[in-house]
KOLGU-4560 file (N, C-alpha, C; in nm, 3 decimals, padded with zeros to 5 digits):
<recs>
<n_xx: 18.150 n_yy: -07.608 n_zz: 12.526 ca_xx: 18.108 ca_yy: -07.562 ca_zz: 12.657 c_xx: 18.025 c_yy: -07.436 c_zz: 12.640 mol: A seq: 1 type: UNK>
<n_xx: 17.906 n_yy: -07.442 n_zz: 12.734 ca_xx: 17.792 ca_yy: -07.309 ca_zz: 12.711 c_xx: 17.820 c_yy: -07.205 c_zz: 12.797 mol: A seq: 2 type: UNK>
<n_xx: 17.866 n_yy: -07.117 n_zz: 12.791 ca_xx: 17.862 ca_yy: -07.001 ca_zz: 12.923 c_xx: 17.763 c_yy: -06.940 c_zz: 12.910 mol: A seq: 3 type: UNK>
<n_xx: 17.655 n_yy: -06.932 n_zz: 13.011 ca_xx: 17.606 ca_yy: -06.846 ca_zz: 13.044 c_xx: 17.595 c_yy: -06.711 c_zz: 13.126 mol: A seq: 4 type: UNK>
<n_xx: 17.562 n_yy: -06.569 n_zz: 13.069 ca_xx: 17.600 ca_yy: -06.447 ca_zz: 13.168 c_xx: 17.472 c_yy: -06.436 c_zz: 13.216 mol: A seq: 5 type: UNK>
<n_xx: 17.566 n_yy: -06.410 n_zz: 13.335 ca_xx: 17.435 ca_yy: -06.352 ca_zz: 13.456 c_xx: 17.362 c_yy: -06.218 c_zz: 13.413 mol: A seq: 6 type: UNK>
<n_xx: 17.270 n_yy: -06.247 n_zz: 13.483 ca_xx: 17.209 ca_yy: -06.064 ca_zz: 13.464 c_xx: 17.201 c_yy: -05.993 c_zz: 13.586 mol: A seq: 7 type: UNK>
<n_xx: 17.260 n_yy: -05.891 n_zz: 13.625 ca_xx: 17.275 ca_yy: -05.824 ca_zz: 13.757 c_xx: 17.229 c_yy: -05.667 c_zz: 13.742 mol: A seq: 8 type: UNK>
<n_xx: 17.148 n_yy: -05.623 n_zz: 13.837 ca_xx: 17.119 ca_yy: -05.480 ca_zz: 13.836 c_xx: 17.273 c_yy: -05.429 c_zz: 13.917 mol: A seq: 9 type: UNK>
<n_xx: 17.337 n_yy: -05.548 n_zz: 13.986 ca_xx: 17.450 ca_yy: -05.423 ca_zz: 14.023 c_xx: 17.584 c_yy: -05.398 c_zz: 13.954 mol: A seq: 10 type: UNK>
<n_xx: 17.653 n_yy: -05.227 n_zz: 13.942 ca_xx: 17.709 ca_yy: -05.170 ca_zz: 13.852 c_xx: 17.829 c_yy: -05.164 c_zz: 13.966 mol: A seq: 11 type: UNK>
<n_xx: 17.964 n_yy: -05.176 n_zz: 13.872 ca_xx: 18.053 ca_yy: -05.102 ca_zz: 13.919 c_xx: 18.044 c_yy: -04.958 c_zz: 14.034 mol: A seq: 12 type: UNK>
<n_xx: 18.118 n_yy: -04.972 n_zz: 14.136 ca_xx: 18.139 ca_yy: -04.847 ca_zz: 14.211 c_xx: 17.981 c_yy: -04.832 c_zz: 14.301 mol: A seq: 13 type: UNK>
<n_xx: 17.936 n_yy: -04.928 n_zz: 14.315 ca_xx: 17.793 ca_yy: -04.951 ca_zz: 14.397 c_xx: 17.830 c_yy: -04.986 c_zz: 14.527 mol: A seq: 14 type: UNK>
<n_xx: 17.765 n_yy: -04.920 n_zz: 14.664 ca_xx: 17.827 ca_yy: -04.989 ca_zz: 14.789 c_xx: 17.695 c_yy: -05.086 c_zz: 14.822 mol: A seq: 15 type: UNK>
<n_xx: 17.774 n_yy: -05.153 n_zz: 14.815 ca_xx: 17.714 ca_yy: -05.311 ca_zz: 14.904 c_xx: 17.723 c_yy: -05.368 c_zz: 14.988 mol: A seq: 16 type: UNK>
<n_xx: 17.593 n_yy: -05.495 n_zz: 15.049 ca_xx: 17.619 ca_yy: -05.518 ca_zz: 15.206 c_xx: 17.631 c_yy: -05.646 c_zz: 15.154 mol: A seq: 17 type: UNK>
<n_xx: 17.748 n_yy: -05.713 n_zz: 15.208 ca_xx: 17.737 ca_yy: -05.892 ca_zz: 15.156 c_xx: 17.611 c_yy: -05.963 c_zz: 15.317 mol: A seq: 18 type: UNK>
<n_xx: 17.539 n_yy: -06.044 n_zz: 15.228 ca_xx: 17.412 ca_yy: -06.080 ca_zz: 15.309 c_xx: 17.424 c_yy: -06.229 c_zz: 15.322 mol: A seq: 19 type: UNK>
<n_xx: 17.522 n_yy: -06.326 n_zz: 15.268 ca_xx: 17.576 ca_yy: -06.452 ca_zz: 15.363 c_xx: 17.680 c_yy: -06.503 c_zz: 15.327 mol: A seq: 20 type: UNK>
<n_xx: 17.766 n_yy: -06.576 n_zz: 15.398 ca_xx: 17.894 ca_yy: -06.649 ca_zz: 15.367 c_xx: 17.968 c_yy: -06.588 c_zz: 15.488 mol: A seq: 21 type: UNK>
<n_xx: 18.119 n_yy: -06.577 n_zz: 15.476 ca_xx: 18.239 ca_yy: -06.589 ca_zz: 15.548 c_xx: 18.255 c_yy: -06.385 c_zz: 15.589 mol: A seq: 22 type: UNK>
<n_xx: 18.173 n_yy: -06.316 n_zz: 15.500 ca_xx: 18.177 ca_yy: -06.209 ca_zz: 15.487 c_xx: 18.063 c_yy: -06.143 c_zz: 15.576 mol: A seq: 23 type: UNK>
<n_xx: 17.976 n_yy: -06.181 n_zz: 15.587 ca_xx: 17.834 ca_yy: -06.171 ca_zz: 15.647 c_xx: 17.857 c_yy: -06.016 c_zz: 15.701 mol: A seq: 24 type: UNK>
<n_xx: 17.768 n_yy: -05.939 n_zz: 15.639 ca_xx: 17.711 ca_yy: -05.801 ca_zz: 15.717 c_xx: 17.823 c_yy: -05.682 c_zz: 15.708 mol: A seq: 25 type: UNK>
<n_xx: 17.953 n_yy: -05.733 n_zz: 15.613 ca_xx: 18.020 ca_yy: -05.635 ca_zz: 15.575 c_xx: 17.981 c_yy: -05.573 c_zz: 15.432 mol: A seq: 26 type: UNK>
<n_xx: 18.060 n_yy: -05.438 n_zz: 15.450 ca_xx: 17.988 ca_yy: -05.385 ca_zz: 15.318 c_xx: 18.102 c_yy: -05.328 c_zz: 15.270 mol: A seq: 27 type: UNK>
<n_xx: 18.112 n_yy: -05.284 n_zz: 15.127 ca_xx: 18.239 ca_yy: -05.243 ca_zz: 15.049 c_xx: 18.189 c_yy: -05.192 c_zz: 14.924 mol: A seq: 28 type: UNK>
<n_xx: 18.313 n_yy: -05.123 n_zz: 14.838 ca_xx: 18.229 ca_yy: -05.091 ca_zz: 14.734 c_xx: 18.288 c_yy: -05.165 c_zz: 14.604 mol: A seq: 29 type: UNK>
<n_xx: 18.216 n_yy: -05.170 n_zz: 14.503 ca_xx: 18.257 ca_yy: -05.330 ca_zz: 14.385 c_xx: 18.367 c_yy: -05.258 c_zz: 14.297 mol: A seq: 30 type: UNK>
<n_xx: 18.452 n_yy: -05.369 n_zz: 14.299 ca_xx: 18.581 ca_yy: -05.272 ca_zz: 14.205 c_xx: 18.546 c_yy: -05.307 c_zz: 14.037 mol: A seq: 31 type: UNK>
<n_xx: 18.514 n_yy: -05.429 n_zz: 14.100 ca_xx: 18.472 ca_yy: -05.568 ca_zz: 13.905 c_xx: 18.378 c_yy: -05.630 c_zz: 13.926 mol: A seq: 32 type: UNK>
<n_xx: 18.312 n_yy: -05.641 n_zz: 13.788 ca_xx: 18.209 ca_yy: -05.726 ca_zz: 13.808 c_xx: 18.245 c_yy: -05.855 c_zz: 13.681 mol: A seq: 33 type: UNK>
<n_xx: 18.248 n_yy: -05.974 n_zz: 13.717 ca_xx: 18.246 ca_yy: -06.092 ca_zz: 13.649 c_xx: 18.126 c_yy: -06.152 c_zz: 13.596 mol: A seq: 34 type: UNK>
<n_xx: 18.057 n_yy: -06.060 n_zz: 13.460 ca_xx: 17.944 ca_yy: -06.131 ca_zz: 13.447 c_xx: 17.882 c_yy: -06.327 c_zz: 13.397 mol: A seq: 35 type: UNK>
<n_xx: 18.019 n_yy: -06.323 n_zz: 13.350 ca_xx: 18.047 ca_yy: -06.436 ca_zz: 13.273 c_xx: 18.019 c_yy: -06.562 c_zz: 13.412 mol: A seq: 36 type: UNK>
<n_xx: 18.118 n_yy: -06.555 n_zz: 13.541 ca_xx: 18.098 ca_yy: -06.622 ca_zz: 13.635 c_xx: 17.996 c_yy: -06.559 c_zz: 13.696 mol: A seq: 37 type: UNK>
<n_xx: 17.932 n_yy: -06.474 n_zz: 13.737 ca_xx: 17.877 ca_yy: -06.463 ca_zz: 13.821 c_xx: 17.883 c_yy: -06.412 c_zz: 13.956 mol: A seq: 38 type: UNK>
<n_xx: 17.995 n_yy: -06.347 n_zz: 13.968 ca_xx: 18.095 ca_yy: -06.276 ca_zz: 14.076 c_xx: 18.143 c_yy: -06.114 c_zz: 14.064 mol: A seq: 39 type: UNK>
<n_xx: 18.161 n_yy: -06.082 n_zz: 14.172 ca_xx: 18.222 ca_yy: -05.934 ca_zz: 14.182 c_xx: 18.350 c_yy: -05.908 c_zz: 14.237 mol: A seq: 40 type: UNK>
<n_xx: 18.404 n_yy: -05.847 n_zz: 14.220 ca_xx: 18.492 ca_yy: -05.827 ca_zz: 14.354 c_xx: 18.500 c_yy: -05.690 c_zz: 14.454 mol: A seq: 41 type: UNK>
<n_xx: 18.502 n_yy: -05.716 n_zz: 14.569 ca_xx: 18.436 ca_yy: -05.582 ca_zz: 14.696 c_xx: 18.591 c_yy: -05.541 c_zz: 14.724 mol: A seq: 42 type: UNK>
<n_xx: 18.575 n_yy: -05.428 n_zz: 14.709 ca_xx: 18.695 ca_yy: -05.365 ca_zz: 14.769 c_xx: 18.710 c_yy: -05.405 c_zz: 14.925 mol: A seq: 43 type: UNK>
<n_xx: 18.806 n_yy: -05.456 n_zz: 15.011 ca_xx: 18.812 ca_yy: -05.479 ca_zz: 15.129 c_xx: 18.794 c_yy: -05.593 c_zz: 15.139 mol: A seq: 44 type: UNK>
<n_xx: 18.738 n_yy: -05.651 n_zz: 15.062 ca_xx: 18.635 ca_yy: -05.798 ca_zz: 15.150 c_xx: 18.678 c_yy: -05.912 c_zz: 15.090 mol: A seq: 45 type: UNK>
<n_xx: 18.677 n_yy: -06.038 n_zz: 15.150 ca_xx: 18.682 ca_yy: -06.148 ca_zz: 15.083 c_xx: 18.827 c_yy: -06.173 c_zz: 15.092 mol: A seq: 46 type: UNK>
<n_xx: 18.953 n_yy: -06.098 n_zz: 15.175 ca_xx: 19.132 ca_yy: -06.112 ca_zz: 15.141 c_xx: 19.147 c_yy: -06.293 c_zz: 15.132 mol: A seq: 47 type: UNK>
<n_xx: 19.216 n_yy: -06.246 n_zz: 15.058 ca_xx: 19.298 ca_yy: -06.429 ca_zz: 15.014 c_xx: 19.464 c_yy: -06.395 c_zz: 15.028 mol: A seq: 48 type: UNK>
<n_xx: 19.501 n_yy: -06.463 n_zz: 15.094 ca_xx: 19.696 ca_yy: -06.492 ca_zz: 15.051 c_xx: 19.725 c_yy: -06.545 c_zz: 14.943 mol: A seq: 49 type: UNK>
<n_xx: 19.853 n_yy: -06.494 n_zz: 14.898 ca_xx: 19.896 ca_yy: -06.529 ca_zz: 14.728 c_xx: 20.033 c_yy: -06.527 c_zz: 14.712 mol: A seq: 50 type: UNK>
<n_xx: 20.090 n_yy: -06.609 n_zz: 14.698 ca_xx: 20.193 ca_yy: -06.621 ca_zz: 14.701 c_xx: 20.250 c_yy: -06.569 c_zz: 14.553 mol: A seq: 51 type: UNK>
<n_xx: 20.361 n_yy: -06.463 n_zz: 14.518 ca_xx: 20.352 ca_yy: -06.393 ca_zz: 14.389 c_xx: 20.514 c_yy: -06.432 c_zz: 14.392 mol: A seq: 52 type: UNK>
<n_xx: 20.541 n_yy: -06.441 n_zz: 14.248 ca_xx: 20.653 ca_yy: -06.442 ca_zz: 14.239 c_xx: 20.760 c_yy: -06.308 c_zz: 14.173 mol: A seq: 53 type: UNK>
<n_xx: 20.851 n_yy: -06.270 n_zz: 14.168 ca_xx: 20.909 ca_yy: -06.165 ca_zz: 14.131 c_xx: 20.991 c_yy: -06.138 c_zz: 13.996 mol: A seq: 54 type: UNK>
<n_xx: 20.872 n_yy: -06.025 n_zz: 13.937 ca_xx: 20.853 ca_yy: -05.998 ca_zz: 13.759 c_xx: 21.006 c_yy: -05.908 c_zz: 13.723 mol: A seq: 55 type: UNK>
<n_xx: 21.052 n_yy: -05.869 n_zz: 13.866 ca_xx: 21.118 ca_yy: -05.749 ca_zz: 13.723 c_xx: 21.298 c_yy: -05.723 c_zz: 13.853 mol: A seq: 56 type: UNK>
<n_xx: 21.328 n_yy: -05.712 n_zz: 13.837 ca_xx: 21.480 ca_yy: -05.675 ca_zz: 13.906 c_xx: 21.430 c_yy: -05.614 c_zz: 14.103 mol: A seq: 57 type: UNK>
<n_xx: 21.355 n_yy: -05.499 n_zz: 14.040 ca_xx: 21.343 ca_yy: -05.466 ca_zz: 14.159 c_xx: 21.199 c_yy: -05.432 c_zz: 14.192 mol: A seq: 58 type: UNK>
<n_xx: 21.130 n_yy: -05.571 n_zz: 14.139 ca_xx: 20.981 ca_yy: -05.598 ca_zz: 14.215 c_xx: 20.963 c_yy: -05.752 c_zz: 14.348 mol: A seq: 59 type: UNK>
<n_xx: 20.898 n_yy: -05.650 n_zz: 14.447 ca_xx: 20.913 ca_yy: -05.742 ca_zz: 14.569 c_xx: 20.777 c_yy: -05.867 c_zz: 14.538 mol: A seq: 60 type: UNK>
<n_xx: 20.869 n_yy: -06.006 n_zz: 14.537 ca_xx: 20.782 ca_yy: -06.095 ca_zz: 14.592 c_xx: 20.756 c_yy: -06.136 c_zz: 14.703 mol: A seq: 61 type: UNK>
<n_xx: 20.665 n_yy: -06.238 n_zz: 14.697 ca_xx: 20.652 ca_yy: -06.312 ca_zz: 14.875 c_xx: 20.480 c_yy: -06.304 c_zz: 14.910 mol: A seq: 62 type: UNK>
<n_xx: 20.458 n_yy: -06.313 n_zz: 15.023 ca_xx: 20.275 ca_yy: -06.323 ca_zz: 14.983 c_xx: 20.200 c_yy: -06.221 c_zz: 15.021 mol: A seq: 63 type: UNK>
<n_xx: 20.099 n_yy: -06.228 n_zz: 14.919 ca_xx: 20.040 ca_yy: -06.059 ca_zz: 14.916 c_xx: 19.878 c_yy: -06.063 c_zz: 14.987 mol: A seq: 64 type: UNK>
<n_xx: 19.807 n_yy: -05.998 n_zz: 15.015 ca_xx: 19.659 ca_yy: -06.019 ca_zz: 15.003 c_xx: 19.590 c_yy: -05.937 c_zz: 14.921 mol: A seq: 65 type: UNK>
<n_xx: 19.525 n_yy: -05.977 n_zz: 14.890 ca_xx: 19.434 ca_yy: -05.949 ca_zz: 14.762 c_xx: 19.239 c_yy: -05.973 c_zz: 14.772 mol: A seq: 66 type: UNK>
<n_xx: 19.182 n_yy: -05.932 n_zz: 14.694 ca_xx: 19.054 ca_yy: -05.932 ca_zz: 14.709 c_xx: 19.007 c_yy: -06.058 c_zz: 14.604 mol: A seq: 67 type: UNK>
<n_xx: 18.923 n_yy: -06.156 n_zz: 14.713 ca_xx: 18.909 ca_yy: -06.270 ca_zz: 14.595 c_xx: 18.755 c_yy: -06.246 c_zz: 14.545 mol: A seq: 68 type: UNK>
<n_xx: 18.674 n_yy: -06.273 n_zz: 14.423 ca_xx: 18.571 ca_yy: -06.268 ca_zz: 14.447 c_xx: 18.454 c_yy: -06.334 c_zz: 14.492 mol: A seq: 69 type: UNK>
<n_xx: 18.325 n_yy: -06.266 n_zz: 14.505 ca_xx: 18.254 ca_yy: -06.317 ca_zz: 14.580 c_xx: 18.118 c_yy: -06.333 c_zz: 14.470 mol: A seq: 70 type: UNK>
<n_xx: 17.986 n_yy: -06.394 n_zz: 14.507 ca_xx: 17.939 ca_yy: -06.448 ca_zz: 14.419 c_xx: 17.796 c_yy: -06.311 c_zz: 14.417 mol: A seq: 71 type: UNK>
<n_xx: 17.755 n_yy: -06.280 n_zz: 14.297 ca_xx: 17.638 ca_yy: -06.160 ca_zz: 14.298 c_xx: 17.533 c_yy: -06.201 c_zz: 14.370 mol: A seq: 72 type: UNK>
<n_xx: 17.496 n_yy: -06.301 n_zz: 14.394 ca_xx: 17.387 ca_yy: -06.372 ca_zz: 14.461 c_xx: 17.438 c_yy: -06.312 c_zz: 14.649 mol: A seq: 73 type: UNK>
<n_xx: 17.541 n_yy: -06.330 n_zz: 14.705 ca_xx: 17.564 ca_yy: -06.291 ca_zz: 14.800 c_xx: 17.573 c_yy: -06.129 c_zz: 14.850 mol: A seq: 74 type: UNK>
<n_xx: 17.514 n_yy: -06.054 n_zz: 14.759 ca_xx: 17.502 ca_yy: -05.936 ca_zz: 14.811 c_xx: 17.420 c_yy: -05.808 c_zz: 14.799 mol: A seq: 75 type: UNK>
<n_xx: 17.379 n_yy: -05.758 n_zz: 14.824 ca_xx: 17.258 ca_yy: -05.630 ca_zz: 14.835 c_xx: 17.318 c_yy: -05.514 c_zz: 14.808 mol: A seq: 76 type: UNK>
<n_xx: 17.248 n_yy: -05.405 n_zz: 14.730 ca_xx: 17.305 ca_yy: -05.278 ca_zz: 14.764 c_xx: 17.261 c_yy: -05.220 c_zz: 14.848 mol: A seq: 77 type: UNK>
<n_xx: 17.328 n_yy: -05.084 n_zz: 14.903 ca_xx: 17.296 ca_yy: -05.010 ca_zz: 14.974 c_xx: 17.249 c_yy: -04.888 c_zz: 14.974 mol: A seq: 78 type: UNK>
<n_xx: 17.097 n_yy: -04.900 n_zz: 15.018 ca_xx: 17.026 ca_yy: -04.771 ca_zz: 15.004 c_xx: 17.101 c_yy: -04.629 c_zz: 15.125 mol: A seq: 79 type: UNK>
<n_xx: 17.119 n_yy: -04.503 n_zz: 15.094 ca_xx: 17.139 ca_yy: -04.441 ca_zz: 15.194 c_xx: 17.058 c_yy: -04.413 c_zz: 15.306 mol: A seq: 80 type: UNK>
<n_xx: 16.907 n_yy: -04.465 n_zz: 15.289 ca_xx: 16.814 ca_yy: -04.423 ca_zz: 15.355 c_xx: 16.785 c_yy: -04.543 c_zz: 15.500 mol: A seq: 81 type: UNK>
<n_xx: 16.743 n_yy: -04.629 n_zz: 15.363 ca_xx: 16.711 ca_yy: -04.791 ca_zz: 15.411 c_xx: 16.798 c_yy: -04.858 c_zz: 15.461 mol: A seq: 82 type: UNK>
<n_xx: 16.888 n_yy: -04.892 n_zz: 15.422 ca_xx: 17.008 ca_yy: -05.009 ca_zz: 15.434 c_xx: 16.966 c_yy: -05.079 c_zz: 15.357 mol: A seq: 83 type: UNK>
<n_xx: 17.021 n_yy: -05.210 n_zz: 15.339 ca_xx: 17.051 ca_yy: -05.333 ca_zz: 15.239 c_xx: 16.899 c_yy: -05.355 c_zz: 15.168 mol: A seq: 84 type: UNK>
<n_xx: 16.854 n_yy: -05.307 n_zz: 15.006 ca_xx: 16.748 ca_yy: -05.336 ca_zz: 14.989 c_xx: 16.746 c_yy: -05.359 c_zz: 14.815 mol: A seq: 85 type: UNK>
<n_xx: 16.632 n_yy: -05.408 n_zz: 14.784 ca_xx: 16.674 ca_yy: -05.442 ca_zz: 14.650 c_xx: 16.627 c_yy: -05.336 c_zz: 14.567 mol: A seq: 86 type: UNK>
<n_xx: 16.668 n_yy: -05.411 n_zz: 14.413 ca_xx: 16.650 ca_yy: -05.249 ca_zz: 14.287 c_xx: 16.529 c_yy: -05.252 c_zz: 14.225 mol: A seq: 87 type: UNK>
<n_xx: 16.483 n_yy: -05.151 n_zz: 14.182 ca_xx: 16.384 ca_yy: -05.163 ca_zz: 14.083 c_xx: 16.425 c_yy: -05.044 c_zz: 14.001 mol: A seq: 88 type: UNK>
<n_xx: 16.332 n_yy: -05.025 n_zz: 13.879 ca_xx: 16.343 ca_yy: -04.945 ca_zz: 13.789 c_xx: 16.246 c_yy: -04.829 c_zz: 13.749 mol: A seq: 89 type: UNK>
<n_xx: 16.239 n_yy: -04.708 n_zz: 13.708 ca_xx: 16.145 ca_yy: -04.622 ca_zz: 13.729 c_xx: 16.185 c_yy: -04.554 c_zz: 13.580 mol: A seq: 90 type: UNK>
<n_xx: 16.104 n_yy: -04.534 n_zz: 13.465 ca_xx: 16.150 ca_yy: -04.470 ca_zz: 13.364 c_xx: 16.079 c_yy: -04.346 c_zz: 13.379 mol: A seq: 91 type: UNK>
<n_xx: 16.176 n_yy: -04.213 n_zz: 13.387 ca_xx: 16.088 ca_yy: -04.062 ca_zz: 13.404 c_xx: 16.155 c_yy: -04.009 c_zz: 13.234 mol: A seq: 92 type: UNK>
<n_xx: 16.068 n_yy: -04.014 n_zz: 13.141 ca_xx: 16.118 ca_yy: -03.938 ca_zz: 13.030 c_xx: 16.207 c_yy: -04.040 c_zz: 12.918 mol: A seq: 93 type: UNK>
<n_xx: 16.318 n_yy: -04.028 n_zz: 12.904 ca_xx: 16.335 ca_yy: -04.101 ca_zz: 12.803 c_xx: 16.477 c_yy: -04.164 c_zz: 12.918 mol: A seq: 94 type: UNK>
<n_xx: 16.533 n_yy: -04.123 n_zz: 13.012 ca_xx: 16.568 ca_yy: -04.200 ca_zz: 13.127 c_xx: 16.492 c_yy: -04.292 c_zz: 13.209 mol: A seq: 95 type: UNK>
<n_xx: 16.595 n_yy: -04.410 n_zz: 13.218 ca_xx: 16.543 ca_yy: -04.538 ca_zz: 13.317 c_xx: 16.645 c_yy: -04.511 c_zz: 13.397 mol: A seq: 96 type: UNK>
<n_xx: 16.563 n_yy: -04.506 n_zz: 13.558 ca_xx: 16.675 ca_yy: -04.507 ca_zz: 13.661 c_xx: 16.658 c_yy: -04.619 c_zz: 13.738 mol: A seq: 97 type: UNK>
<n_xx: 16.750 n_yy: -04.625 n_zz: 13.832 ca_xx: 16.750 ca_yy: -04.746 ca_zz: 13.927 c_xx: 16.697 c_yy: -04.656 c_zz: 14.043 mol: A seq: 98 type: UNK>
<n_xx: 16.591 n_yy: -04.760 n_zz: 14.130 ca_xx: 16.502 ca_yy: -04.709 ca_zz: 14.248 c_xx: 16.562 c_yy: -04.819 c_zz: 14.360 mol: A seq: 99 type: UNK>
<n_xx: 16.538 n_yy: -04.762 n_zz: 14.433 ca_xx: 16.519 ca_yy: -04.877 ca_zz: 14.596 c_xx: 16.393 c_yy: -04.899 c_zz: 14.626 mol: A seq: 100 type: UNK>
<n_xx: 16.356 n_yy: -04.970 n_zz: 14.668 ca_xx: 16.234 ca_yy: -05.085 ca_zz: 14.609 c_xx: 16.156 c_yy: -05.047 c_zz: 14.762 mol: A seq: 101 type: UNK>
<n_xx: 16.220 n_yy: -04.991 n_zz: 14.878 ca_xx: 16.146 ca_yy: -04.997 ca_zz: 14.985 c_xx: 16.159 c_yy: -04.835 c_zz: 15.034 mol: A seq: 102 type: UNK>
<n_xx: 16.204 n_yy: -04.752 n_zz: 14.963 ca_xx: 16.178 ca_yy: -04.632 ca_zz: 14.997 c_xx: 16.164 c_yy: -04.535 c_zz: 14.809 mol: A seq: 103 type: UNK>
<n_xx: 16.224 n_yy: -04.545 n_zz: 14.760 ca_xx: 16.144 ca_yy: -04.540 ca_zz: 14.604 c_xx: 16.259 c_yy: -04.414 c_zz: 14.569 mol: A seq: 104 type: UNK>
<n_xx: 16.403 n_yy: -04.378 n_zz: 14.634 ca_xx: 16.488 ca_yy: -04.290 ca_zz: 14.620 c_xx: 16.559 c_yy: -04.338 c_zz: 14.452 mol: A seq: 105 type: UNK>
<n_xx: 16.624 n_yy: -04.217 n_zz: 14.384 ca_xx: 16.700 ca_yy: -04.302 ca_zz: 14.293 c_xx: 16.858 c_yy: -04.294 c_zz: 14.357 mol: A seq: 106 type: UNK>
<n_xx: 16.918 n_yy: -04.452 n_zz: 14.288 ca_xx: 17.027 ca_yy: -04.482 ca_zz: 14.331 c_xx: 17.140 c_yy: -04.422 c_zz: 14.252 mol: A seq: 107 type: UNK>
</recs>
C-alpha cells in the first residue's frame, strides 16, 4: 500500500475558518495536523460522541465528546486583517515567511 503525504502551508496553532461541510463558517484553532491522511483537527469543531470505556479504578467512563478530524482541503486561514484568505511566501534575507496573499501582512 502507497501513502501519500499531503503538502499543506497550514501549521499547528494557526486560526482557521472551515469553508464547507457540516462546519461551514466556523473557525478554531488546529491542535494536529495529519499529514499522512490529509486532515487536522480544530479545536472546538467537528464534536463526535465516543463511547470510552474505563482504564483505571477511578477513571470515569461513559460517552465523551471529542474533536474528530476534518479534511485540509476544507479550510482557510485566517488573516487578522482580511478574513479567510490564502498563503503565499515572501523570502526577506535568509528567512522565508508566510504572507496573506490579499493584503501581503506576515502570518
Amino acid at each position: 500500500m502507497n501513502k501519500t503525504i499531503v503538502s499543506t502551508k497550514l501549521k499547528k496553532d494557526d486560526t482557521i475558518r472551515v469553508i464547507s461541510g457540516r462546519e461551514k463558517g466556523k473557525q478554531g484553532k488546529i491542535v494536529r495536523i495529519d499529514l499522512a491522511k490529509g486532515r487536522a483537527i480544530v479545536q472546538g469543531l467537528n464534536m463526535v460522541k465516543k463511547a470510552m470505556k474505563k482504564k483505571s479504578q477511578n477513571d470515569r467512563g461513559g460517552i465523551i465528546e471529542i474533536e474528530a478530524p476534518i479534511r485540509l482541503c476544507n479550510m482557510m486561514i485566517m488573516c487578522k486583517k482580511c478574513g479567510p484568505t490564502r498563503l503565499g511566501y515572501k523570502i526577506e534575507g535568509d528567512a522565508k515567511k508566510r504572507v496573506c496573499r490579499k493584503c501581503g501582512e506576515v502570518l
